[in-house]
PADO-284229 format. One record per residue: residue number from 1; residue in three letters; x negated, y negated, z negated of N, C-alpha, C in turn. Coordinates in steps of 0.05 Angstrom, whole numbers. Layout:
PADO-284229
{NUM; "Ala"; {X; Y; Z}; {X; Y; Z}; {X; Y; Z}}
...
end
This chain:
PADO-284229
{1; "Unk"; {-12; -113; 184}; {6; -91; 190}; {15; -78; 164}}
{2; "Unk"; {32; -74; 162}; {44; -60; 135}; {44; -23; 142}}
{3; "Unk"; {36; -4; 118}; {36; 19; 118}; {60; 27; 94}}
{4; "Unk"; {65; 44; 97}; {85; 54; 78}; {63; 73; 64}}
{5; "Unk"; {61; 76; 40}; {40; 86; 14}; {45; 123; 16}}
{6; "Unk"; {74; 125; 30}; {75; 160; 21}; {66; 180; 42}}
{7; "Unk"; {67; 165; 70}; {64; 176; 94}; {44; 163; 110}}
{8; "Unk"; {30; 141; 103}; {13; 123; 114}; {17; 118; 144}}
{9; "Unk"; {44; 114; 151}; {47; 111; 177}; {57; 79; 181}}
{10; "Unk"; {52; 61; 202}; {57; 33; 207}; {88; 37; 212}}
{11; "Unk"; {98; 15; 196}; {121; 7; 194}; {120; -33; 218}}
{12; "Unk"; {142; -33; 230}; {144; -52; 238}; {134; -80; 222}}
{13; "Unk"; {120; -96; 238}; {106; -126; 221}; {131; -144; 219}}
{14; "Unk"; {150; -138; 232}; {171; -160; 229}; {203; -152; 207}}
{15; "Unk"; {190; -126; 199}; {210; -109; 183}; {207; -120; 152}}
{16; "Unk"; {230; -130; 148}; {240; -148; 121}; {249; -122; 96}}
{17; "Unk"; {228; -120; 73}; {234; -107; 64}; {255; -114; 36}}
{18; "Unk"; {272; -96; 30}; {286; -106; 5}; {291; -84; -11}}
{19; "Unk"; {304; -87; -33}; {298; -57; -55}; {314; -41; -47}}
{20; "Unk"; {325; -30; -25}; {336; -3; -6}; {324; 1; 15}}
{21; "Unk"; {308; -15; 30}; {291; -5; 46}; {277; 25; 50}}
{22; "Unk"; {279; 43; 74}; {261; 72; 73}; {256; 61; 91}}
{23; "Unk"; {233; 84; 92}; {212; 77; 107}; {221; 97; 138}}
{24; "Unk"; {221; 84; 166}; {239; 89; 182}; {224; 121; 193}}
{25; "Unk"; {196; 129; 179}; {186; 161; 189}; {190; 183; 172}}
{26; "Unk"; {185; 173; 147}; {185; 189; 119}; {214; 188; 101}}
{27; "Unk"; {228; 162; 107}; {250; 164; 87}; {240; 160; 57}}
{28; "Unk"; {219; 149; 56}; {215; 143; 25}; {218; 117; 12}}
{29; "Unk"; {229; 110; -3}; {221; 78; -15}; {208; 66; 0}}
{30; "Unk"; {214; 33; -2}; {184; 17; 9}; {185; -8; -9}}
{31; "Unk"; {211; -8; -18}; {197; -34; -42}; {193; -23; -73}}
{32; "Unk"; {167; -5; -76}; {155; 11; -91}; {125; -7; -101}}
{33; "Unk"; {111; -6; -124}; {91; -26; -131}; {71; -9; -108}}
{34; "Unk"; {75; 12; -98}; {50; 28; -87}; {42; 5; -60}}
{35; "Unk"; {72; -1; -57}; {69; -23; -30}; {56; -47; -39}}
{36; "Unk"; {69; -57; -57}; {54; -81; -64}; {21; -90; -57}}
{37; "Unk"; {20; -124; -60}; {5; -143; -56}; {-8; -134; -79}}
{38; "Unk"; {11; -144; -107}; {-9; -140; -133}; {-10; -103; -145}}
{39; "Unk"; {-7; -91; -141}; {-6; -65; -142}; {-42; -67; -155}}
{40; "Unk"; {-50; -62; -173}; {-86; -58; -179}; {-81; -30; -203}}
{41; "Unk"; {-99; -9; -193}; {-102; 8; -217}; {-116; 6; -233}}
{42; "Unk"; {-124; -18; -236}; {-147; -32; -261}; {-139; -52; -270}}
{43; "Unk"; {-117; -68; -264}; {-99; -93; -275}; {-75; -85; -302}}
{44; "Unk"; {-68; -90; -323}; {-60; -84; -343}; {-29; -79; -328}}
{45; "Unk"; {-17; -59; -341}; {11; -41; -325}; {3; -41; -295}}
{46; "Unk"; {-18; -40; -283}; {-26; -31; -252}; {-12; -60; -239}}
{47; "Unk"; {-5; -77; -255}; {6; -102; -231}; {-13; -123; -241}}
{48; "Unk"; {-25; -134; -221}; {-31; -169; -216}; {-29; -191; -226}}
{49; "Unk"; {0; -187; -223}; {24; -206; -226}; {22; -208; -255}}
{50; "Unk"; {14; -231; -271}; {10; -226; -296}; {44; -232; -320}}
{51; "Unk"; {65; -235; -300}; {87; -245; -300}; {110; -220; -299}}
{52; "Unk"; {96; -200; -282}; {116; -175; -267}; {122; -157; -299}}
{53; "Unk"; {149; -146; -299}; {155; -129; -322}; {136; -106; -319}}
{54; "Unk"; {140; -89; -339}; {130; -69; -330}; {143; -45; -307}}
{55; "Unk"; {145; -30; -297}; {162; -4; -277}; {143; 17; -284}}
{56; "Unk"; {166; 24; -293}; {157; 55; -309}; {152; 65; -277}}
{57; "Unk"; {168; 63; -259}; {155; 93; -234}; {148; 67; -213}}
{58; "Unk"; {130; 78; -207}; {108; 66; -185}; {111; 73; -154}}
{59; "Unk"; {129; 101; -158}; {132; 100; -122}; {166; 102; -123}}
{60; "Unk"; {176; 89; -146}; {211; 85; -134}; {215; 62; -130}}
{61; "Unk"; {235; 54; -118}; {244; 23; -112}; {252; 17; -141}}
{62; "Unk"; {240; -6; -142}; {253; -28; -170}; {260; -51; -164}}
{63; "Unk"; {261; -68; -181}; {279; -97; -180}; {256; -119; -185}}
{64; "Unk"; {229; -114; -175}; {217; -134; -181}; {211; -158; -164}}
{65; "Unk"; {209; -183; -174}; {220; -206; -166}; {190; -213; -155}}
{66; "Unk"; {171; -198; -154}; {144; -208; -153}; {133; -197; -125}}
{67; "Unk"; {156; -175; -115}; {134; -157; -89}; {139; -170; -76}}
{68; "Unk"; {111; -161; -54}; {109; -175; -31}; {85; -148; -19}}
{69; "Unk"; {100; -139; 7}; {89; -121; 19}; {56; -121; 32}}
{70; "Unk"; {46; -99; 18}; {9; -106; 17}; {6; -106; 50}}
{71; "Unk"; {-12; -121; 62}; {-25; -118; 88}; {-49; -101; 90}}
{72; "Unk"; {-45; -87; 115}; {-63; -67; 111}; {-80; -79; 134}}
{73; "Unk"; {-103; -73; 147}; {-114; -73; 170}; {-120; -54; 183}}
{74; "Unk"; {-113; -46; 206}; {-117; -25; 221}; {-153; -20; 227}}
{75; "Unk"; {-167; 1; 215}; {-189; 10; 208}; {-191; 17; 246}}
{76; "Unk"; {-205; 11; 259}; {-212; 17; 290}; {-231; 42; 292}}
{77; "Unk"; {-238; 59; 319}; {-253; 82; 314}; {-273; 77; 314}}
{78; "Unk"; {-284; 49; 323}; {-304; 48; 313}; {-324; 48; 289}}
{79; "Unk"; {-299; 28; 275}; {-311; 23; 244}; {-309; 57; 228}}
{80; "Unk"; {-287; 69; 238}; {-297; 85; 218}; {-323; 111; 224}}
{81; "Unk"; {-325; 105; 251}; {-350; 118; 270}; {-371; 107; 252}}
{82; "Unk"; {-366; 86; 253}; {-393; 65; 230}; {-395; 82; 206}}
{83; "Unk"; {-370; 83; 190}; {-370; 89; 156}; {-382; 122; 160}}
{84; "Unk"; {-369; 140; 178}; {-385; 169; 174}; {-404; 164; 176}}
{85; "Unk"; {-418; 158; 201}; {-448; 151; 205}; {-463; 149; 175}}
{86; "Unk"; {-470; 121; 172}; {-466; 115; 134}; {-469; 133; 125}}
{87; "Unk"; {-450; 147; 114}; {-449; 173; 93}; {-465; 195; 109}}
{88; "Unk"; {-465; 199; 132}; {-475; 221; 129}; {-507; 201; 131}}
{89; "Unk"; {-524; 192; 142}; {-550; 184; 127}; {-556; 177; 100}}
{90; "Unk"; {-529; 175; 91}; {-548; 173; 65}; {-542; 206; 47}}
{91; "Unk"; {-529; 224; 53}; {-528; 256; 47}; {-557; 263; 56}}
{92; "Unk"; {-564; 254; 83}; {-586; 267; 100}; {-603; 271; 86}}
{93; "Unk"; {-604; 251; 64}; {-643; 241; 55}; {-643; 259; 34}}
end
């Protein structure tokens, strides 16, 4: 499922993104590195892509020939029923 990075709301799975794309709740960018596949804040210029130019701004649309919209997975109430749980036993101790 694809999320848009500024509003974290699901954007259609069959929605073709290109560098004018908004995002159909927020109106913000979506072919932004924030969206991106290779997007890493630990990868040298925050991209992957060891090929991608650099983009000075990270949540505007640019011209890069490398995106490809990150997949997200929809986190269920369970799992995240799971992850509090978790945290709070290990605060408890």
């Amino acid at each position: 499922m694809k999320i848009c990075s500024h509003c974290r709301k699901e954007i259609g799975t069959d929605t073709i993104v290109v560098r004018k794309s908004i995002c159909p709740k927020c109106s913000s960018d979506l072919h932004v590195c924030l969206n991106c596949r290779f997007y890493s804040e630990s990868a040298h210029n925050k991209c992957a892509e060891p090929q991608a130019e650099f983009q000075r701004s990270r949540d505007r649309a640019n011209f890069c020939d490398y995106f490809i919209f990150r997949e997200a997975e929809a986190a269920s109430s369970q799992d995240r029923a799971d992850a509090l749980k978790s945290l709070d036993d290990l605060f408890r101790k």
